[in-house]
Structures are given as C-alpha cells and as structure tokens.
Backbone atoms as SQL, in Angstrom:
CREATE TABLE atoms (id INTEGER PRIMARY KEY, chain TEXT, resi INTEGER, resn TEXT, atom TEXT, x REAL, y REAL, z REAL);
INSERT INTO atoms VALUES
  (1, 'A', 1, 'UNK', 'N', -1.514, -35.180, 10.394),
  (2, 'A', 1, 'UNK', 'CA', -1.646, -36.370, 11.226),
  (3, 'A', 1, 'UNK', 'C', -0.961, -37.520, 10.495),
  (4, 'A', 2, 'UNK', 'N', -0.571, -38.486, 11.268),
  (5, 'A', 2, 'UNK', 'CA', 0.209, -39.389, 10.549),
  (6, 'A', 2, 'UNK', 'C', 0.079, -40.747, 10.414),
  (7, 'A', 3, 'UNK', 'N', 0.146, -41.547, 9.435),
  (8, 'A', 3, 'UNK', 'CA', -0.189, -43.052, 9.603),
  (9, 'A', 3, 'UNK', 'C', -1.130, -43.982, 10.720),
  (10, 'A', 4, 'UNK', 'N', 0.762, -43.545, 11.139),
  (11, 'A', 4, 'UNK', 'CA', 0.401, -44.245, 12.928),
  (12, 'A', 4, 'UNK', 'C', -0.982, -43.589, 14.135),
  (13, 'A', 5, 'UNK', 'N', -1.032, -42.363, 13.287),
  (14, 'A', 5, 'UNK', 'CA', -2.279, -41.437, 14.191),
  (15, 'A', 5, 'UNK', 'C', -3.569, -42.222, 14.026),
  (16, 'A', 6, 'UNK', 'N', -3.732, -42.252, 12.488),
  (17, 'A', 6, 'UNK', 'CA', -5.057, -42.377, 12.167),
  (18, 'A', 6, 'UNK', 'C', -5.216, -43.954, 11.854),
  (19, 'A', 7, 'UNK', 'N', -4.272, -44.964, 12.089),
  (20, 'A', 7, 'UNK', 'CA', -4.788, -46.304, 12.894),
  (21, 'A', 7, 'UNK', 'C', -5.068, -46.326, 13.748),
  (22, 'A', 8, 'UNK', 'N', -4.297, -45.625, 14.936),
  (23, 'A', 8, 'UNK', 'CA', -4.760, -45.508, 16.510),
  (24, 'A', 8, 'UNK', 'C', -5.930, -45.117, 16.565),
  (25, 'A', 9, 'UNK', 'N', -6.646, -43.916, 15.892),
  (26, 'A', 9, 'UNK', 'CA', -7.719, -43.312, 15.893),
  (27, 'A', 9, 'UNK', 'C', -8.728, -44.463, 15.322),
  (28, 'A', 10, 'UNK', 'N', -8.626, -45.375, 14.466),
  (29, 'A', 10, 'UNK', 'CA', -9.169, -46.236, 14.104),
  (30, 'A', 10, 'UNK', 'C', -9.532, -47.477, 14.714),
  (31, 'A', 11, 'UNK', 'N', -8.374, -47.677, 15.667),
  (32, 'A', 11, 'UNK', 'CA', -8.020, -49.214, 16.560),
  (33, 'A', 11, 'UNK', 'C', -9.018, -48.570, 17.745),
  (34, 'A', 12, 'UNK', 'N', -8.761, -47.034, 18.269),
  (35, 'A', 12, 'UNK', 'CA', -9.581, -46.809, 19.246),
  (36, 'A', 12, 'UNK', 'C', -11.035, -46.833, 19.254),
  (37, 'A', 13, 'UNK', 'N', -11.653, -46.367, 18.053),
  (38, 'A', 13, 'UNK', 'CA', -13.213, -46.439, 17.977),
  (39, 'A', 13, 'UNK', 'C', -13.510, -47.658, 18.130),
  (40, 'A', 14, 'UNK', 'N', -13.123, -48.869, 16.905),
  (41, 'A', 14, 'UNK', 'CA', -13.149, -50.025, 17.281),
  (42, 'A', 14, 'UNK', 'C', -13.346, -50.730, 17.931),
  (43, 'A', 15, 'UNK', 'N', -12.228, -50.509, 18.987),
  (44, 'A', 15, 'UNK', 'CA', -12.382, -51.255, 20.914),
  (45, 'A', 15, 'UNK', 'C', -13.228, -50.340, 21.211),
  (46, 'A', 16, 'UNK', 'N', -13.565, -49.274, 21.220),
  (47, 'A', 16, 'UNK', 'CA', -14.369, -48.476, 22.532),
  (48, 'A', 16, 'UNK', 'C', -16.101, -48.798, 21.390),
  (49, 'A', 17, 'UNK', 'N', -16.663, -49.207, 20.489),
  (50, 'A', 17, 'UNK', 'CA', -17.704, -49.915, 19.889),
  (51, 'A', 17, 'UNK', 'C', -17.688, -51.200, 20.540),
  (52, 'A', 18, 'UNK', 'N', -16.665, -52.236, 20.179),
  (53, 'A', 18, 'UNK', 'CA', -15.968, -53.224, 20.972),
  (54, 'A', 18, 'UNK', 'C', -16.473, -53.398, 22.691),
  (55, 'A', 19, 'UNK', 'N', -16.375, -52.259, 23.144),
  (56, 'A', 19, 'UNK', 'CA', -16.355, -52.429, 24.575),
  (57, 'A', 19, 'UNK', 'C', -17.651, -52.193, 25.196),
  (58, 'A', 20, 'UNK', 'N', -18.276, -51.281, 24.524),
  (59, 'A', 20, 'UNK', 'CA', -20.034, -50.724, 25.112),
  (60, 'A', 20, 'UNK', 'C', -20.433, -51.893, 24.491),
  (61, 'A', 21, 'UNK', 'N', -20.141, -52.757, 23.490),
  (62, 'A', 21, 'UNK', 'CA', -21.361, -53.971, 23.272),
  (63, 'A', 21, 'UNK', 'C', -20.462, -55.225, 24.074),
  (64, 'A', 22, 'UNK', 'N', -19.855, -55.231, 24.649),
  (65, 'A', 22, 'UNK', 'CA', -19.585, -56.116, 25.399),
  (66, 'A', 22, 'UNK', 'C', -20.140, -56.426, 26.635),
  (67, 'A', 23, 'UNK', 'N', -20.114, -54.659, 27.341),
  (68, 'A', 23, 'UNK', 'CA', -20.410, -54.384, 28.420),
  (69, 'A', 23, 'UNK', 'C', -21.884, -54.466, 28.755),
  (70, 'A', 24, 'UNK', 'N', -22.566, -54.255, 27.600),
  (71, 'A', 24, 'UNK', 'CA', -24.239, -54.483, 27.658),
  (72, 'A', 24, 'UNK', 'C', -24.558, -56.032, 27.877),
  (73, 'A', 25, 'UNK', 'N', -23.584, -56.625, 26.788),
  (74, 'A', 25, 'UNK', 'CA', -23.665, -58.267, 26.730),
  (75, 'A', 25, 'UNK', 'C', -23.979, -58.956, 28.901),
  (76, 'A', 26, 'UNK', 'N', -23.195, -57.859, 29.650),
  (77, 'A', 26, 'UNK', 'CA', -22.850, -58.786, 30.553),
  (78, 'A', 26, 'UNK', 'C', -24.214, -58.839, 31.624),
  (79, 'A', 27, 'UNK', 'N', -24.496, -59.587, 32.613),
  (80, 'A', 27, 'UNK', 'CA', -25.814, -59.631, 32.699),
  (81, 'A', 27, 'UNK', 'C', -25.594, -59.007, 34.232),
  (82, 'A', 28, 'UNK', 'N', -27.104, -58.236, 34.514),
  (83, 'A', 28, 'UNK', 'CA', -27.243, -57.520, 35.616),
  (84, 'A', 28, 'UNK', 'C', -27.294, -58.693, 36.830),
  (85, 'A', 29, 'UNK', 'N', -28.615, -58.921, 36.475),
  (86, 'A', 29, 'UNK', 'CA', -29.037, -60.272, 37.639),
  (87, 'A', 29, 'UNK', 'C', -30.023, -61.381, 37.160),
  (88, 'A', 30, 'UNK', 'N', -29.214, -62.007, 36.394),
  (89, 'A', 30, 'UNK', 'CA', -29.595, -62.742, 35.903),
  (90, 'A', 30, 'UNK', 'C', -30.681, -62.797, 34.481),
  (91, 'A', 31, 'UNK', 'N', -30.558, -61.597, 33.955),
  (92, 'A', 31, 'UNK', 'CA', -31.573, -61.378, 33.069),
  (93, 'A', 31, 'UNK', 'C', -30.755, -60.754, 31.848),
  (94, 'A', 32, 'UNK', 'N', -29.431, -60.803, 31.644),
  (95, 'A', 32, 'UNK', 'CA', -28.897, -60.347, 30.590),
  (96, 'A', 32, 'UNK', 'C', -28.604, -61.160, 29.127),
  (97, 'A', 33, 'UNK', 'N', -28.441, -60.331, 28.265),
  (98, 'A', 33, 'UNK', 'CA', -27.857, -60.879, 26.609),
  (99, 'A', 33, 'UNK', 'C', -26.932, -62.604, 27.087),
  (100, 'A', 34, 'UNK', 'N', -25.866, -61.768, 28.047),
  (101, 'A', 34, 'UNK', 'CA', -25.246, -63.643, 28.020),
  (102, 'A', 34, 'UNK', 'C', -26.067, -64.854, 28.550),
  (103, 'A', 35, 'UNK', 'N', -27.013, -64.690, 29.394),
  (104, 'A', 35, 'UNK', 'CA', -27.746, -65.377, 29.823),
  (105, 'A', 35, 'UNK', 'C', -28.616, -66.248, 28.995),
  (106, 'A', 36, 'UNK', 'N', -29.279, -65.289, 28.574),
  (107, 'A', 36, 'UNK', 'CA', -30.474, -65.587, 27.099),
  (108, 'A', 36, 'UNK', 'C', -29.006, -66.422, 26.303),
  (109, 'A', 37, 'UNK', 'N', -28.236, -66.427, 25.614),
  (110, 'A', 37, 'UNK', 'CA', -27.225, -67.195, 25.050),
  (111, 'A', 37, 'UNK', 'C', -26.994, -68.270, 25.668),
  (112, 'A', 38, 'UNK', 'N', -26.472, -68.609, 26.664),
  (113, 'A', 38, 'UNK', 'CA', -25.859, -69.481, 27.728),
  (114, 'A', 38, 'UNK', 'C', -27.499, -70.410, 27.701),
  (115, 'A', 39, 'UNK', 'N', -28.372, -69.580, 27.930),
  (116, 'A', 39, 'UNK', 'CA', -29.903, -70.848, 28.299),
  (117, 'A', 39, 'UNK', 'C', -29.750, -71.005, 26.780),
  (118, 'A', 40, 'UNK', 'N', -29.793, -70.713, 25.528),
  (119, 'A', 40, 'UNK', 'CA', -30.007, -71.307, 24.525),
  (120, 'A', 40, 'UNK', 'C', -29.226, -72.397, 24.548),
  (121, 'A', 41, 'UNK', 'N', -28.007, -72.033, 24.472),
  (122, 'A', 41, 'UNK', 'CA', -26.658, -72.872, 23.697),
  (123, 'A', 41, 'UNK', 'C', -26.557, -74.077, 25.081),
  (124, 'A', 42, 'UNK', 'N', -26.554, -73.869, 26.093),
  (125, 'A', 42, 'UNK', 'CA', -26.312, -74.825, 26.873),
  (126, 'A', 42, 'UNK', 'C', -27.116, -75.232, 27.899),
  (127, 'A', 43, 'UNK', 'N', -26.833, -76.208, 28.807),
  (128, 'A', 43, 'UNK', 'CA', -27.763, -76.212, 29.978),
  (129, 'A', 43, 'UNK', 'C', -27.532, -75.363, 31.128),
  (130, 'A', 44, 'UNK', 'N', -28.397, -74.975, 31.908),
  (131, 'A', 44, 'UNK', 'CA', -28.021, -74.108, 32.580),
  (132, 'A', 44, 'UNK', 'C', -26.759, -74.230, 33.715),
  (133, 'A', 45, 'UNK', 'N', -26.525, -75.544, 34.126),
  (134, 'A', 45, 'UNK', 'CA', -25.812, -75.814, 35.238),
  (135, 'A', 45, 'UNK', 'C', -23.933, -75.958, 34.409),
  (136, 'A', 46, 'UNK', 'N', -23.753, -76.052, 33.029),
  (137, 'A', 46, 'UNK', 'CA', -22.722, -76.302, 32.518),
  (138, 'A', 46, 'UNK', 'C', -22.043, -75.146, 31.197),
  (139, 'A', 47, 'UNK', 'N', -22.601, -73.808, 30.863),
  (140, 'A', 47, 'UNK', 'CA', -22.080, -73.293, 29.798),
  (141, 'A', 47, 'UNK', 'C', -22.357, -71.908, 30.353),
  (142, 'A', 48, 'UNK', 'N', -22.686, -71.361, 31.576),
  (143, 'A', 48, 'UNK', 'CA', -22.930, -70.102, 31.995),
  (144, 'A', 48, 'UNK', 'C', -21.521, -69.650, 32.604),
  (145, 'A', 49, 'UNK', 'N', -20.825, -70.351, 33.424),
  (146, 'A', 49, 'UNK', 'CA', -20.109, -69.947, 33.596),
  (147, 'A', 49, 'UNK', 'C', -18.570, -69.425, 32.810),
  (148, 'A', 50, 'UNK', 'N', -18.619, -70.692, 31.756),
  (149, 'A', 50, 'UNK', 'CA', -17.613, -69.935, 30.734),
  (150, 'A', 50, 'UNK', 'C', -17.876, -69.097, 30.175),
  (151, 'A', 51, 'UNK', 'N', -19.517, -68.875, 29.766),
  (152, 'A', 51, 'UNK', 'CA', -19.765, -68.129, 28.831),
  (153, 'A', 51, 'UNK', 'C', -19.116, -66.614, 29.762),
  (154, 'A', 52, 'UNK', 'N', -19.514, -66.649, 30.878),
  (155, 'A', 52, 'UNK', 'CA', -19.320, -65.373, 31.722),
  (156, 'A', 52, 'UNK', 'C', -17.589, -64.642, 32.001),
  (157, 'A', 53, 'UNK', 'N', -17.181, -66.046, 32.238),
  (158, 'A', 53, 'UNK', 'CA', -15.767, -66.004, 32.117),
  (159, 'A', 53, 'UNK', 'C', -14.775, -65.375, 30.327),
  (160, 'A', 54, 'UNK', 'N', -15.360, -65.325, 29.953),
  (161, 'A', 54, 'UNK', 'CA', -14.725, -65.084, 28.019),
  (162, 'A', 54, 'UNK', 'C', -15.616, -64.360, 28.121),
  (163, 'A', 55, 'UNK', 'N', -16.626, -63.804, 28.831),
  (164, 'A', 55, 'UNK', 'CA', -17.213, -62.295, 28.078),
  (165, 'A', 55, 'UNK', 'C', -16.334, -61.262, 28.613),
  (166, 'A', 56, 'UNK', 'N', -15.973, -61.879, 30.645),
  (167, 'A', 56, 'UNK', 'CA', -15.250, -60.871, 31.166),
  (168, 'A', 56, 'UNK', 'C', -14.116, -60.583, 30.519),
  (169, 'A', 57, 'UNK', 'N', -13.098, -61.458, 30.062),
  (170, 'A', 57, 'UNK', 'CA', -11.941, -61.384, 29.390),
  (171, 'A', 57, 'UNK', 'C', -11.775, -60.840, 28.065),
  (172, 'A', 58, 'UNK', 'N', -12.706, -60.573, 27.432),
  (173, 'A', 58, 'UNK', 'CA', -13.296, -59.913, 25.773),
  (174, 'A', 58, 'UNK', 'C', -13.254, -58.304, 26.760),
  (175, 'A', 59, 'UNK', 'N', -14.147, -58.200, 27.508),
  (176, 'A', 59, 'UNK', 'CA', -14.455, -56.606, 27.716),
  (177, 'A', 59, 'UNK', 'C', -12.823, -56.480, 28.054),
  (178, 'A', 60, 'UNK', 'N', -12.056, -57.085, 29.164),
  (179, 'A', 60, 'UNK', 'CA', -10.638, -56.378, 29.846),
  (180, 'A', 60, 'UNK', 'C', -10.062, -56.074, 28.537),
  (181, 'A', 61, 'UNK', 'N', -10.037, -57.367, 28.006),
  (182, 'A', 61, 'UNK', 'CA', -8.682, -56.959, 26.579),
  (183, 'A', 61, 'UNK', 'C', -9.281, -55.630, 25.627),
  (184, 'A', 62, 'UNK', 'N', -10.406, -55.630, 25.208),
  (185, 'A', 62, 'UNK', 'CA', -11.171, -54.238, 24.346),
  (186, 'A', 62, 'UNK', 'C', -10.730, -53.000, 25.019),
  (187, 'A', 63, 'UNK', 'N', -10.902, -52.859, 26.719),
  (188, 'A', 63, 'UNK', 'CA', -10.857, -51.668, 27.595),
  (189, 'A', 63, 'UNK', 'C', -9.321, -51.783, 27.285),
  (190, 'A', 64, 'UNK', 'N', -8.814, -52.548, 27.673),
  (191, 'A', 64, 'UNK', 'CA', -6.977, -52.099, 27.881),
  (192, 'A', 64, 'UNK', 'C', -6.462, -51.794, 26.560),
  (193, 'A', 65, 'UNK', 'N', -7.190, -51.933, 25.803),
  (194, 'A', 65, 'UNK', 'CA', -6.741, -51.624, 24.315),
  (195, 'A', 65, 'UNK', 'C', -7.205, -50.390, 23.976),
  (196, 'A', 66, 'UNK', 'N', -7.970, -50.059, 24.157),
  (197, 'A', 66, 'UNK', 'CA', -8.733, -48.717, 24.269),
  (198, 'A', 66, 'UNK', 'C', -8.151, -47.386, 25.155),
  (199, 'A', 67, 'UNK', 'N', -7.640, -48.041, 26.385),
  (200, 'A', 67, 'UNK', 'CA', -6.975, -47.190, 27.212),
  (201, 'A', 67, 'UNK', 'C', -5.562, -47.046, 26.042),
  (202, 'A', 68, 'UNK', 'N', -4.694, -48.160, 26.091),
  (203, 'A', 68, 'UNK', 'CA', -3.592, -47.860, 25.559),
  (204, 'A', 68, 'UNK', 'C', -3.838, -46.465, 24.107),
  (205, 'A', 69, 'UNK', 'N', -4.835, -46.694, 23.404),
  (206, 'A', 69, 'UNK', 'CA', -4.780, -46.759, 22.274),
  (207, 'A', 69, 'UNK', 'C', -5.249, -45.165, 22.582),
  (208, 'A', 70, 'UNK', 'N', -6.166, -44.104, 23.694),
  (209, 'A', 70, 'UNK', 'CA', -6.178, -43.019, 24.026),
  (210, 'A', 70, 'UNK', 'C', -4.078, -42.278, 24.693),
  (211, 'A', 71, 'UNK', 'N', -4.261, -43.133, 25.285),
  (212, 'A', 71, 'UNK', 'CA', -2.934, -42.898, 26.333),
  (213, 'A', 71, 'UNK', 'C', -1.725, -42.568, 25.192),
  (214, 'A', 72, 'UNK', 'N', -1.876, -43.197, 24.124),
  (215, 'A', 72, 'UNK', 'CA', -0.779, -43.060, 22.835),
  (216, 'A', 72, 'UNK', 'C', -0.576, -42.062, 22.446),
  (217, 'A', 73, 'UNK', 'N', -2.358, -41.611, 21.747),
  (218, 'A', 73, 'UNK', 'CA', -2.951, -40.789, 21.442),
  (219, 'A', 73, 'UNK', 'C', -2.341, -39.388, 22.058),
  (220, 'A', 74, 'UNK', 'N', -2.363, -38.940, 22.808),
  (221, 'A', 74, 'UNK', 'CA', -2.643, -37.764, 23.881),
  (222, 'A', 74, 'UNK', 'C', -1.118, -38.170, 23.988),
  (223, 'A', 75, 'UNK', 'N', -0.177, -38.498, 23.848),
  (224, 'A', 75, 'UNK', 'CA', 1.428, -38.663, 23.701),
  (225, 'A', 75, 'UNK', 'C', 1.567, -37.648, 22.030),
  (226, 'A', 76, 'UNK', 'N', 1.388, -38.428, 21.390),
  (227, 'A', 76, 'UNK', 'CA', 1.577, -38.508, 20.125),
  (228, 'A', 76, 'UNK', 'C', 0.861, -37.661, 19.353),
  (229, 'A', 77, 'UNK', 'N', -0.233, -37.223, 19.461),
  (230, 'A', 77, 'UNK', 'CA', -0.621, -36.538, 18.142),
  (231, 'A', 77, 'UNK', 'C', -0.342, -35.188, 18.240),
  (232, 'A', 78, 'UNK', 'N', -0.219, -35.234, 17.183),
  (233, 'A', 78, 'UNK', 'CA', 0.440, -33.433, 16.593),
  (234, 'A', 78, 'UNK', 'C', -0.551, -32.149, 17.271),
  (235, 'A', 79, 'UNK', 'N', 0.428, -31.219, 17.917),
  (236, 'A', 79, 'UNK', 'CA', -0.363, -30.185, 18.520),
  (237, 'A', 79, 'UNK', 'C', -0.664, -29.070, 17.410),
  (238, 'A', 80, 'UNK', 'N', -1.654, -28.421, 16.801),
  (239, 'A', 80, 'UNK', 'CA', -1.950, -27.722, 15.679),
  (240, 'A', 80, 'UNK', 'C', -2.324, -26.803, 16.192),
  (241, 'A', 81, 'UNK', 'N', -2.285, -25.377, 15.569),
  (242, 'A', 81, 'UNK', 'CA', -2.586, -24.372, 15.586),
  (243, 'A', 81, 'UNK', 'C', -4.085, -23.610, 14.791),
  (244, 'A', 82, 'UNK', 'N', -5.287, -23.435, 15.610),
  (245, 'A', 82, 'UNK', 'CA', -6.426, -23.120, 15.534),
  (246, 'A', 82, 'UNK', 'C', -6.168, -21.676, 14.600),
  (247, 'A', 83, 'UNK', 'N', -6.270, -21.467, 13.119),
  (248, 'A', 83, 'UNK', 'CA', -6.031, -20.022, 12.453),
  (249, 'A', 83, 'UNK', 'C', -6.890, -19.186, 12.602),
  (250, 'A', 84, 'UNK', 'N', -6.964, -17.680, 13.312),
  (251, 'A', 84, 'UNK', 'CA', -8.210, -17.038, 13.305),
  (252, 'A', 84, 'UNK', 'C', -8.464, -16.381, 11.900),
  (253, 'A', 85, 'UNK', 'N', -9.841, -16.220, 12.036),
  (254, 'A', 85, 'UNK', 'CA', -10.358, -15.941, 10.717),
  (255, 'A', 85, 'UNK', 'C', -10.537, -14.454, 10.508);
C-alpha cells in the first residue's frame, strides 16, 4: 500500500468520525446537542439559526470528503492476492 493509500485511509476515518458526530450534533425537533448550545451561548431568537446553518455546512464538507476520499480509494488501492495456506 502506498503513501498516498494510507493518508486517504486516514483522511477517511477522520471525516467519517467527523461526520457521525456532526450528524448527532443536528437536532431532531427541537431537542438536540445544537440546540442545548445555541440556548446556552445565545438568545434564542438570534444564534440558532447560524448555529444550524455551520453545523449543516461542517456535516456537507466532512460527507463530501469522505465520499471523495472512499471513491479514490476503490480507484486506487492495490488489488492483492489472498495466499492459500
């Protein structure tokens, strides 16, 4: 495997860790992680919506990085031969 393999393999866990805690972050109905944040840090009528807006944009960029970073993957890595024993 080569360099470039086992960053990809590295960049991918990353984002896809990256992406399930993002995706938990985002709130069902009204009762989620960003919420509880957003009522701390701000008032309710003025910091929910950005907060919601930059969580959505954190998960796209993690997922599209994640996709790329499989899609490479499955190009690129070396096809090996299983030796029977």
């Amino acid at each position: 495997m080569s360099v470039l393999n086992t960053m990809l393999v590295v960049v991918m866990f990353v984002s896809a860790f990256l992406s399930v805690i993002l995706i938990l972050m985002h709130s069902g109905k009204g009762t989620g992680v960003s919420d509880m944040i957003a009522a701390s840090l701000y008032n309710a009528s003025a910091g929910s919506g950005i907060l919601e807006h930059n969580l959505n944009r954190l998960t796209i960029i993690t997922t599209v990085v994640f996709v790329v970073c499989v899609l490479t993957l499955a190009i690129t890595f070396p096809n090996g031969t299983i030796a029977a024993a």
